[in-house]
Each structure stands twice: as structure tokens, then as C-alpha cells.
KOLRO-817313 format. One record per residue: chain; x, y, z of N, C-alpha, C in turn; residue number from 1. Coordinates in Angstrom, 1 decimal. Atoms other than C-alpha are relative to their C-alpha. Layout:
BEGIN
> A | X | Y | Z | X | Y | Z | X | Y | Z | NUM $
...
END
This chain:
BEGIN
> A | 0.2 | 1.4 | -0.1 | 45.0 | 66.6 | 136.1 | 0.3 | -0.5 | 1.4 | 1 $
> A | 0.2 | 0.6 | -1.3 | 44.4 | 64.9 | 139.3 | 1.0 | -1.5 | 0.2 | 2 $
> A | -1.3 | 1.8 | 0.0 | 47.6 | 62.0 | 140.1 | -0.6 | -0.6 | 1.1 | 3 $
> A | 0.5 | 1.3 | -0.7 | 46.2 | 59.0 | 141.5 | 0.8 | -0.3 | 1.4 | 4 $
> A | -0.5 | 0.2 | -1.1 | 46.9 | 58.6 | 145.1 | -0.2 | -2.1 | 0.1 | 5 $
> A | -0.3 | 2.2 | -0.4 | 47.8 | 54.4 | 146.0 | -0.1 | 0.2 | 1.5 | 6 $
> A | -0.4 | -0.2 | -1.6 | 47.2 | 53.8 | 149.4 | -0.5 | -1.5 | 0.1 | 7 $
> A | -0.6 | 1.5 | 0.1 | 47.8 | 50.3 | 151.1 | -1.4 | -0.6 | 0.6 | 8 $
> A | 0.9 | 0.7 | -0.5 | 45.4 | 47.7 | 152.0 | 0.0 | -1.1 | 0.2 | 9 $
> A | -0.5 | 1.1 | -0.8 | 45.5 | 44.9 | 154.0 | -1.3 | -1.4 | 0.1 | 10 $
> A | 1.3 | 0.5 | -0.3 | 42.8 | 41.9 | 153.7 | -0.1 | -1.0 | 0.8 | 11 $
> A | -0.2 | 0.5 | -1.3 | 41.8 | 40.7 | 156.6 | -0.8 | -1.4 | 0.2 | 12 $
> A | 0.6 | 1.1 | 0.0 | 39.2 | 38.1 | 155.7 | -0.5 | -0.3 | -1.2 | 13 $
> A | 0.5 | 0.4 | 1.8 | 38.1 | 36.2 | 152.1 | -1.0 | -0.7 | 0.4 | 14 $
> A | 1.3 | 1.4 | -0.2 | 34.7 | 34.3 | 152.5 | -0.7 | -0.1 | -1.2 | 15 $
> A | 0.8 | 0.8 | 0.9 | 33.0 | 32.2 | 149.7 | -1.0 | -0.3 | 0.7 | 16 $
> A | 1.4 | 0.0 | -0.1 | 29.5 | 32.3 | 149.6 | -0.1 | -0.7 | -0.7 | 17 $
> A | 0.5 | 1.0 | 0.8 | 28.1 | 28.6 | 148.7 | -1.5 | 0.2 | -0.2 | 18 $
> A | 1.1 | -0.7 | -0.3 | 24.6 | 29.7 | 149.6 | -0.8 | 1.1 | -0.2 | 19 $
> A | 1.1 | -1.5 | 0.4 | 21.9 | 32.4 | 148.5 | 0.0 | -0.1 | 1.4 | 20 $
> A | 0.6 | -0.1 | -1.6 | 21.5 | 33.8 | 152.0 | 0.0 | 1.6 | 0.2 | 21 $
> A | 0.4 | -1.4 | 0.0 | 20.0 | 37.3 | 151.8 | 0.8 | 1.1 | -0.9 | 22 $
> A | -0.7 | -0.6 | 0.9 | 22.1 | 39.9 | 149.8 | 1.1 | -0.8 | -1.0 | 23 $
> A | -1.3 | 0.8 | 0.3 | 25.0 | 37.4 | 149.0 | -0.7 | -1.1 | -0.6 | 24 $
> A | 0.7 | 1.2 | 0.6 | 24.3 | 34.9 | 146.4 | 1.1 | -0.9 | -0.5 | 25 $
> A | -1.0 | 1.2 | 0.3 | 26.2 | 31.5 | 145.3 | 0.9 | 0.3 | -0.9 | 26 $
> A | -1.1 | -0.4 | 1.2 | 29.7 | 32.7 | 144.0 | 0.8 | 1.1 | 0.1 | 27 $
> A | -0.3 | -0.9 | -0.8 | 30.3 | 35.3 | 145.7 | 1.2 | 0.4 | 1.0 | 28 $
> A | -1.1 | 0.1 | -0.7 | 33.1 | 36.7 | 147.2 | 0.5 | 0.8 | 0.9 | 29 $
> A | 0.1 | -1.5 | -0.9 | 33.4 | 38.9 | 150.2 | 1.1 | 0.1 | 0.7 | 30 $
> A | -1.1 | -0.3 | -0.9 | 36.9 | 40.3 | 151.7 | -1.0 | 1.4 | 1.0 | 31 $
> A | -0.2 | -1.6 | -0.8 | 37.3 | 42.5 | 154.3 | 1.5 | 0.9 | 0.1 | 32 $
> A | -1.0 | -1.1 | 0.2 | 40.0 | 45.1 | 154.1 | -0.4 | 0.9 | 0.9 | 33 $
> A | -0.2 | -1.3 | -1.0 | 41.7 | 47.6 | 156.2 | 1.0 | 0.8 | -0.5 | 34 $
> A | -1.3 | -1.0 | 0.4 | 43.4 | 50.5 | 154.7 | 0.8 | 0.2 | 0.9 | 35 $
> A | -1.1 | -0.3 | -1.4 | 46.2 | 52.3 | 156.2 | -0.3 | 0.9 | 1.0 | 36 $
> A | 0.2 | -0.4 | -0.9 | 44.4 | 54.4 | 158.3 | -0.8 | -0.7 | 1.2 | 37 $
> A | 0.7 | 0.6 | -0.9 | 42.8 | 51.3 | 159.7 | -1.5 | -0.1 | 0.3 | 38 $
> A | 1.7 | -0.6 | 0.5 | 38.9 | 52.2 | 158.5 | 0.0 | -1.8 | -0.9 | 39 $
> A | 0.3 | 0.8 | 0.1 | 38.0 | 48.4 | 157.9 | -1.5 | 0.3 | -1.4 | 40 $
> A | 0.5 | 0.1 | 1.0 | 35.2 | 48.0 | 154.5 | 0.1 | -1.8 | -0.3 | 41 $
> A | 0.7 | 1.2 | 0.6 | 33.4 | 44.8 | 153.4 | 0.1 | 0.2 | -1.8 | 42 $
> A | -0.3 | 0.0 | 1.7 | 34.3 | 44.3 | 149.2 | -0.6 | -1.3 | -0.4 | 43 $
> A | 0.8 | 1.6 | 0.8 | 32.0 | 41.9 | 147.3 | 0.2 | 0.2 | -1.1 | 44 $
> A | -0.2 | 0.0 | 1.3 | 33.1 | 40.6 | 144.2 | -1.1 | -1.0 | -0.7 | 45 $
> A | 0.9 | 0.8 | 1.1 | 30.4 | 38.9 | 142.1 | 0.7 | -0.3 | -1.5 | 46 $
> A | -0.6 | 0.8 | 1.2 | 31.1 | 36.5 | 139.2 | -0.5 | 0.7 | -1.5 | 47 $
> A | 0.7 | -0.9 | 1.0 | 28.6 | 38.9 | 137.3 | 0.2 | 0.8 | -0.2 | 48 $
> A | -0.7 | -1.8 | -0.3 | 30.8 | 42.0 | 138.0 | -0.8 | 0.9 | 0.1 | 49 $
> A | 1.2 | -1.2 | -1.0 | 28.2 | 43.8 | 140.2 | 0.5 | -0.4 | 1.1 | 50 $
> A | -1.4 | 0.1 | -0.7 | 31.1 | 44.3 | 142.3 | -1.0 | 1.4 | 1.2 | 51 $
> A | 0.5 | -0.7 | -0.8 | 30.0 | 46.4 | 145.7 | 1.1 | 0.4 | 1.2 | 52 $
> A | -0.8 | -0.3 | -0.9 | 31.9 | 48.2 | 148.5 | -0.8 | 0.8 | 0.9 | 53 $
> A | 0.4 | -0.1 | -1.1 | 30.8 | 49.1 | 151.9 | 0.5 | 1.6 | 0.7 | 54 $
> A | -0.2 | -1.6 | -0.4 | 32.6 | 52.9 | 151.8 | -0.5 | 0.7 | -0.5 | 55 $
> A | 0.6 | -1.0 | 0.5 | 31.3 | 56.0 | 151.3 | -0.4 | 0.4 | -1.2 | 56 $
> A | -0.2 | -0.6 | 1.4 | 32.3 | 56.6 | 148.0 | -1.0 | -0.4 | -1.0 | 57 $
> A | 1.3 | -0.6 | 1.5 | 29.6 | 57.5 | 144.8 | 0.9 | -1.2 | -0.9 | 58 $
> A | -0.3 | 0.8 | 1.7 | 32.0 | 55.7 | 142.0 | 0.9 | -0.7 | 0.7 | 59 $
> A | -0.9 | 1.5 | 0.2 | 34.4 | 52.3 | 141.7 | 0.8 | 1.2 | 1.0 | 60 $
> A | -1.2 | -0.3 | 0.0 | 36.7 | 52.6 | 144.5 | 1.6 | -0.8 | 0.2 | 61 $
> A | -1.1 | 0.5 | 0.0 | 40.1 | 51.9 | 145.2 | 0.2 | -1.7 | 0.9 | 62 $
> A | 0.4 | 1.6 | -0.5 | 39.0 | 48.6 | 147.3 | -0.7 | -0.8 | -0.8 | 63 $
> A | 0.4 | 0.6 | 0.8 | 37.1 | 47.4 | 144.8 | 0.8 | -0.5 | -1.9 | 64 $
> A | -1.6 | 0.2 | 1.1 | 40.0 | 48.2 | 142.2 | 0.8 | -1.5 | 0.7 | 65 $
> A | -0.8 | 0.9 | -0.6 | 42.3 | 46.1 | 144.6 | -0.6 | -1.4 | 0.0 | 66 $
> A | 0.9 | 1.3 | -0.5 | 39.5 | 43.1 | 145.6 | 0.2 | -0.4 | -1.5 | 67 $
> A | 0.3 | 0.4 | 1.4 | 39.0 | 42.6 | 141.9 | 1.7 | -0.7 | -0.3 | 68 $
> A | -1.3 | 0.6 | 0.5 | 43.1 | 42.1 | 141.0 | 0.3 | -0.8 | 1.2 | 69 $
> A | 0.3 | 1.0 | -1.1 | 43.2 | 40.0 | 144.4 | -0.6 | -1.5 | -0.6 | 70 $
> A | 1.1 | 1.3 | 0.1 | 40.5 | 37.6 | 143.1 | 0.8 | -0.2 | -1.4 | 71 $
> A | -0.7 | 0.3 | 1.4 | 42.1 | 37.5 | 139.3 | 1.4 | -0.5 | 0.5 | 72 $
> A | -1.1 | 0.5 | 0.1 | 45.3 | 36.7 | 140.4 | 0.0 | -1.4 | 1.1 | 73 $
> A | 0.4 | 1.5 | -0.6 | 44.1 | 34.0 | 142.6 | -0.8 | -1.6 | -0.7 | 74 $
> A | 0.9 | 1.2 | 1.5 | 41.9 | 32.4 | 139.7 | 1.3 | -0.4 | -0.7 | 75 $
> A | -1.0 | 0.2 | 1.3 | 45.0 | 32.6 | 137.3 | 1.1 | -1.3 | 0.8 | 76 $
> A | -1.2 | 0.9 | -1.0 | 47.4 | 30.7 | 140.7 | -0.9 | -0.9 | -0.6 | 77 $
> A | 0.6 | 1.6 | 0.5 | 44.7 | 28.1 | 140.4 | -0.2 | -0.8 | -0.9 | 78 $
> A | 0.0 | 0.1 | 1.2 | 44.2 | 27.9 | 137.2 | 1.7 | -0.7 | -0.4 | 79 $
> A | -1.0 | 0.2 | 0.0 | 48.0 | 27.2 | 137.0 | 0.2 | -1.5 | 0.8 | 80 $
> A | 0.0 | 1.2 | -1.4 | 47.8 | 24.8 | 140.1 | -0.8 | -1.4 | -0.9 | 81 $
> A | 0.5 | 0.3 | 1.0 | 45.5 | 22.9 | 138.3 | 0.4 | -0.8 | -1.3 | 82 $
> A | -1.0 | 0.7 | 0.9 | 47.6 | 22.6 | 135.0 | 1.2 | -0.7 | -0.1 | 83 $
> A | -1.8 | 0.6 | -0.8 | 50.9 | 21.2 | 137.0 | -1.0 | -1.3 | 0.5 | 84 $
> A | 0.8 | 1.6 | -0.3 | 48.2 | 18.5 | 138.3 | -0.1 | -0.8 | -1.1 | 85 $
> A | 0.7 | 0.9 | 1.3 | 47.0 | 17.1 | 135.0 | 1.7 | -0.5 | -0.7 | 86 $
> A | -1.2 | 0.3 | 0.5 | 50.7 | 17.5 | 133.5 | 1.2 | -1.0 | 1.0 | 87 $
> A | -0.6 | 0.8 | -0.8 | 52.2 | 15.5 | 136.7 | -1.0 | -1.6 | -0.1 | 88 $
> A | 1.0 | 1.3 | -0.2 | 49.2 | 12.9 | 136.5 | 0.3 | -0.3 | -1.6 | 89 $
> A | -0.5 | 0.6 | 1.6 | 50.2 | 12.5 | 132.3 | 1.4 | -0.8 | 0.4 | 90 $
> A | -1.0 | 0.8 | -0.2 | 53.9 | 11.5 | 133.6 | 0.3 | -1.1 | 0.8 | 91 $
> A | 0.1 | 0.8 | -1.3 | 53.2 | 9.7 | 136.7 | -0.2 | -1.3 | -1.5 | 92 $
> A | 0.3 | 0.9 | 0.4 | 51.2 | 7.4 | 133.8 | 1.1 | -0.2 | -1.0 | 93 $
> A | -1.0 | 0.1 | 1.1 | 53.9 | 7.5 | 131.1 | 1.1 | -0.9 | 0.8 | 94 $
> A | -1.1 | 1.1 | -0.1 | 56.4 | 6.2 | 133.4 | -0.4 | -1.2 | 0.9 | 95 $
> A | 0.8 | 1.6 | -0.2 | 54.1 | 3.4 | 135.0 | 0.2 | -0.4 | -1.2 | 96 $
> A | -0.4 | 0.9 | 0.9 | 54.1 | 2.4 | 131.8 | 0.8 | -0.4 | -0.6 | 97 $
> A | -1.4 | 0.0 | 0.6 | 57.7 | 2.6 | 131.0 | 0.8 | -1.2 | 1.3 | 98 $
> A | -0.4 | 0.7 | -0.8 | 58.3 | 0.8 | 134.2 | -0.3 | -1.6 | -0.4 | 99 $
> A | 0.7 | 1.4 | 0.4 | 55.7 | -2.2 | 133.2 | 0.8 | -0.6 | -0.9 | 100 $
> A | -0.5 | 0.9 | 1.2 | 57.5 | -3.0 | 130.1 | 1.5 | -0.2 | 0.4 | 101 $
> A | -1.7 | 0.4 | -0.6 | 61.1 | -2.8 | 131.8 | 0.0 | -1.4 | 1.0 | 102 $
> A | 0.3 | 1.2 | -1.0 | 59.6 | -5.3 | 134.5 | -0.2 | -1.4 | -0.9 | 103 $
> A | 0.4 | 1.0 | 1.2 | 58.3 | -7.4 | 131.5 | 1.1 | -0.5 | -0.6 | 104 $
> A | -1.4 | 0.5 | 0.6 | 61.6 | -7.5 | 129.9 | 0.7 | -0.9 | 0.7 | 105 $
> A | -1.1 | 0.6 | -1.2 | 63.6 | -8.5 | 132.7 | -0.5 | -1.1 | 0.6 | 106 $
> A | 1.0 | 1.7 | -0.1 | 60.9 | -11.3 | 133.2 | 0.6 | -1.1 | -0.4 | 107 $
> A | 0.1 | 0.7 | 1.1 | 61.2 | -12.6 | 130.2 | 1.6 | -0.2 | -0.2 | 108 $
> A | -1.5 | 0.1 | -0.3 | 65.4 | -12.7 | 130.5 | 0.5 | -1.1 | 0.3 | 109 $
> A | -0.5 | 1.2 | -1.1 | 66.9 | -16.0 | 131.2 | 1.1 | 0.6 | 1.2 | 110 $
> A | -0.8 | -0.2 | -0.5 | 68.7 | -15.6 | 134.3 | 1.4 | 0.0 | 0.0 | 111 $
> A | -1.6 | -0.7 | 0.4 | 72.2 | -16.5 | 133.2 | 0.1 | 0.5 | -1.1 | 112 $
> A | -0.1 | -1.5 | 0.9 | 71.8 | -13.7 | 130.5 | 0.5 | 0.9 | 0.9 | 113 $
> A | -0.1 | -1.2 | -0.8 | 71.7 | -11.7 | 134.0 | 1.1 | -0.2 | 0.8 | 114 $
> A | -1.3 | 0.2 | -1.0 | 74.2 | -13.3 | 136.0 | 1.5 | 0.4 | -0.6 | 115 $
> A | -1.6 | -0.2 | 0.7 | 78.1 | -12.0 | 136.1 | 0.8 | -0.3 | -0.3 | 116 $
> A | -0.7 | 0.4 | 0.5 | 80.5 | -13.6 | 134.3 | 1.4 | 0.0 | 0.8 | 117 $
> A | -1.2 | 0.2 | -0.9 | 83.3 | -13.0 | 136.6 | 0.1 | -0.5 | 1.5 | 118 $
> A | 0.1 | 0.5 | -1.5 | 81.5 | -14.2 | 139.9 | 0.4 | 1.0 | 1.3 | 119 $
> A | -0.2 | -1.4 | -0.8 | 81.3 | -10.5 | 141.1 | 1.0 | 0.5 | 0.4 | 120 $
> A | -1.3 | -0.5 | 0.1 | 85.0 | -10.4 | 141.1 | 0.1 | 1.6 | -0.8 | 121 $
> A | 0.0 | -0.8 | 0.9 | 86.1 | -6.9 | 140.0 | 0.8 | -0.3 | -1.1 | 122 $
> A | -0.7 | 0.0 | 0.6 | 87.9 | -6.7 | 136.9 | 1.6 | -0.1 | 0.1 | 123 $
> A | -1.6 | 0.0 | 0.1 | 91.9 | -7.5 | 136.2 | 0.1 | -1.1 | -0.6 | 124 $
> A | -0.8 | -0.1 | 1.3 | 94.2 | -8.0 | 133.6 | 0.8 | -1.5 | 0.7 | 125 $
> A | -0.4 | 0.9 | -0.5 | 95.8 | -10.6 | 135.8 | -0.3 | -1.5 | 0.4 | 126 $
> A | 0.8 | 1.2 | -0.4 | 95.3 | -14.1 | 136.2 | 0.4 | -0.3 | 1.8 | 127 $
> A | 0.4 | 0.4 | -1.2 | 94.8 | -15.4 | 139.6 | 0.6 | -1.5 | 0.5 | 128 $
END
């Protein structure tokens, strides 16, 4: 049995394709990568998983392994990013509106309800 060699890879450039423009069509995802011997390779990830790599190699390789968990784990950040927006934009409104009705109250308050009864003196047991 043949043990899977890992070797490191470094990406050097991510470009989104908005445009059909000859091989590369709208959705598209093209890094470039440089293993560790420094041999640079172009990795296109397509949304249709007709996934393509620019090295030698006959079957799926190890750049195309990497590009792919690269691109998923960047969907999943966003995807996250995303859900912290909507759940900060639900509370933002919840406490505007907890504000409004506090403002409303305190309106509606006769002021000596609000005023202090001692004439901002602090407290004591002592008469004066």
C-alpha cells in the first residue's frame, strides 16, 4: 500500500471570473499555487465540479485536492459572516425598539415624578 505523501502549498493568487472569456466561464475560480519545490500550477475550481489543474498529472491531484478545501472553507467563513450580519441587524432592531418605548415613557413622566426629593443632597440620617 502506497502512504500518501502531503506536500505544502502556498497560494499565490485567487481570481473570480465574472465573465465568459474563453476557457473560464462566470463562477469560476482560478488560484495559483506554488508547491514546495517552487513549480507554480494554475487550479480552476468550477461551481459544476469540472475542477482542472495545469500539472502534469493523468488523475485528481493534490492541488486540486487543496484548491477545492481552500474554496469550501471560504464559502462556509462567508456563509458564517453573513449569519452574524442578519443576527446583529435582528438586535440592532430589537433594541431601537426597546429604546423608543423607554424614550416614550420618560415623555410621558411628569417631571416632578423625576425630580430628587433631597435637592441632590446625598443622603443622611442627620438633620441639617
Amino acid at each position: 500500500m502506497r502512504q500518501k505523501i502531503t506536500r505544502d502549498l502556498t497560494v499565490i493568487a485567487r481570481y473570480y471570473i465574472k465573465k465568459n472569456h474563453g476557457k473560464y466561464h462566470t463562477g469560476d475560480v482560478v488560484l495559483r499555487v506554488r508547491n514546495d519545490k517552487g513549480v507554480e500550477y494554475l487550479v480552476t475550481v468550477r461551481p459544476t465540479n469540472d475542477q482542472s489543474c495545469s500539472c502534469p498529472s493523468r488523475k485528481p491531484c493534490y492541488h486540486l485536492e487543496y484548491c477545492k478545501g481552500v474554496e469550501e472553507a471560504r464559502e462556509a467563513a462567508a456563509e458564517q459572516v453573513l449569519a452574524a450580519k442578519v443576527i446583529a441587524d435582528k438586535l440592532t432592531q430589537e433594541v431601537e425598539a426597546i429604546c423608543a418605548e423607554v424614550s416614550t415613557e420618560l415623555a410621558a413622566t411628569p417631571a416632578r415624578e423625576l425630580a430628587p426629593l433631597n435637592g441632590n443632597r446625598p443622603f443622611s440620617l442627620l438633620r441639617r
